[in-house]
C-alpha positions in Angstrom: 3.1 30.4 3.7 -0.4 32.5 3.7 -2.4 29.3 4.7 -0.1 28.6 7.2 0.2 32.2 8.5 -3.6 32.1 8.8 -3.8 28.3 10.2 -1.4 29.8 13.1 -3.7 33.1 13.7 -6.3 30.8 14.4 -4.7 28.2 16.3 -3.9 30.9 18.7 -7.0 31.4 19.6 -7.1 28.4 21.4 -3.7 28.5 23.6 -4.1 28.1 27.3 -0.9 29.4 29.6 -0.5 27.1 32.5 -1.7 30.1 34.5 -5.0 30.2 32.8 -5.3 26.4 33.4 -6.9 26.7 36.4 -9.6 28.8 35.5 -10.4 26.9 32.1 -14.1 25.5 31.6 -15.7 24.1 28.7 -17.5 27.8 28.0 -14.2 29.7 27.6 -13.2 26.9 25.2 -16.2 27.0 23.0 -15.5 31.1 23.4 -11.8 30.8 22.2 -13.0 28.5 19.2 -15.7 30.9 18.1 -13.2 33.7 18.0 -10.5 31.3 16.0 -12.9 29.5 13.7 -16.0 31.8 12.6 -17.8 29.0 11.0 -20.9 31.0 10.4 -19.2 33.3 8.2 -17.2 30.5 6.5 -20.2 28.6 6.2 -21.9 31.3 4.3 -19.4 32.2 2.5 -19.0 28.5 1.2 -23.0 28.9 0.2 -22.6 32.2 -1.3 -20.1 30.7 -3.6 -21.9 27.4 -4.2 -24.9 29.6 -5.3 -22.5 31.7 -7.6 -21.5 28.6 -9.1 -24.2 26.9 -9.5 -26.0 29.9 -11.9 -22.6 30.3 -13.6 -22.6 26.4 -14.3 -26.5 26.0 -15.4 -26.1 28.7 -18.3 -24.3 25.9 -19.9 -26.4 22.8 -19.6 -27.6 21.7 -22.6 -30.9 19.4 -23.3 -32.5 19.4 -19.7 -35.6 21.1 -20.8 -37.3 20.9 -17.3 -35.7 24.1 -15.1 -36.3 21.9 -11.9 -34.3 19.0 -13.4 -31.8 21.2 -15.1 -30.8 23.2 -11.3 -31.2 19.3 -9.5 -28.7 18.3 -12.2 -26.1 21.0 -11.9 -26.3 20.7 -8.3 -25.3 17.1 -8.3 -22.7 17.1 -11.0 -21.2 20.2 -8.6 -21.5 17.9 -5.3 -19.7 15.1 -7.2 -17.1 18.0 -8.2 -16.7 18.9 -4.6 -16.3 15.8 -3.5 -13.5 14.6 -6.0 -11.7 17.9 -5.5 -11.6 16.6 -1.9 -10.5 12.8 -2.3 -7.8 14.0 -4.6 -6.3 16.8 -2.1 -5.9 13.9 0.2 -4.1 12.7 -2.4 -6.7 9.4 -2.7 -7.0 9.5 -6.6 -3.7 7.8 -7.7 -1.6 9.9 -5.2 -1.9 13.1 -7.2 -2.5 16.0 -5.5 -3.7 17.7 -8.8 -5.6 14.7 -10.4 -8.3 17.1 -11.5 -6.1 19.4 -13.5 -3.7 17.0 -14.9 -6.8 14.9 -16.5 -7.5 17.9 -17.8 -4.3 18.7 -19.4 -3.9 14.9 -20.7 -7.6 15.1 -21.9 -7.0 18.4 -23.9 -3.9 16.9 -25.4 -6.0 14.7 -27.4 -8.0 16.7 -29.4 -10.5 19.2 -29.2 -14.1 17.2 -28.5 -12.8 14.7 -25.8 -14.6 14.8 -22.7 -13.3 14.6 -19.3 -16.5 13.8 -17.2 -19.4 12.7 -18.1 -22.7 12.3 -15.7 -25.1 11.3 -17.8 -28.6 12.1 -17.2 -29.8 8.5 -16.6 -27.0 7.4 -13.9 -28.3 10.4 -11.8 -32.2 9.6 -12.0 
């Protein structure tokens, strides 16, 4: 109900009465979807985070004895992260919404040691 609440707020923002119709150009729609979607701020948010990640992520790689290869690493195993967590919201990976999490679940069931995802090294270089 919050996303939706807040999906609405924004979508507000761009409502035109029929009275303002007349008077409507292009620069007071760019204005009204500025005020509804801030994607500067979300956009750094979104990199603030990545970078939070990122440092959180690295402190346990293992083996990558090169720094430069190590962050170049993390980076792309997080971009392949990212994009999977999208695919599966739009319900691409075997139509569960929550693919991630449940291979997780059925993963742990087996035993401790079983991996979930692997990149190795080589398939990235």
């Amino acid at each position: 109900a919050k996303r939706i609440d807040s999906l609405i707020e924004k979508l507000e923002h761009l409502a035109v009465t029929i009275d303002d119709e007349a008077e409507l150009d292009i620069l007071r729609v760019a204005e009204n979807v500025g005020k509804g979607f801030d994607v500067e701020r979300v956009t750094k948010r979104f990199y603030e985070r990545f970078k939070d990640e990122h440092g959180a992520f690295s402190k346990f790689i293992k083996g990558i004895p090169d720094e430069g290869l190590q962050r170049w690493y993390v980076s792309i195993t997080l971009n392949r992260l990212m994009f999977v967590y999208f695919i599966q919201k739009k319900g691409f990976l075997n139509g569960d919404e929550n693919y991630l999490t449940n291979k997780l679940l059925e993963t742990q069931k087996q035993g401790k040691g079983q991996v979930l995802y692997r990149f190795p090294l080589s398939l990235v270089l």
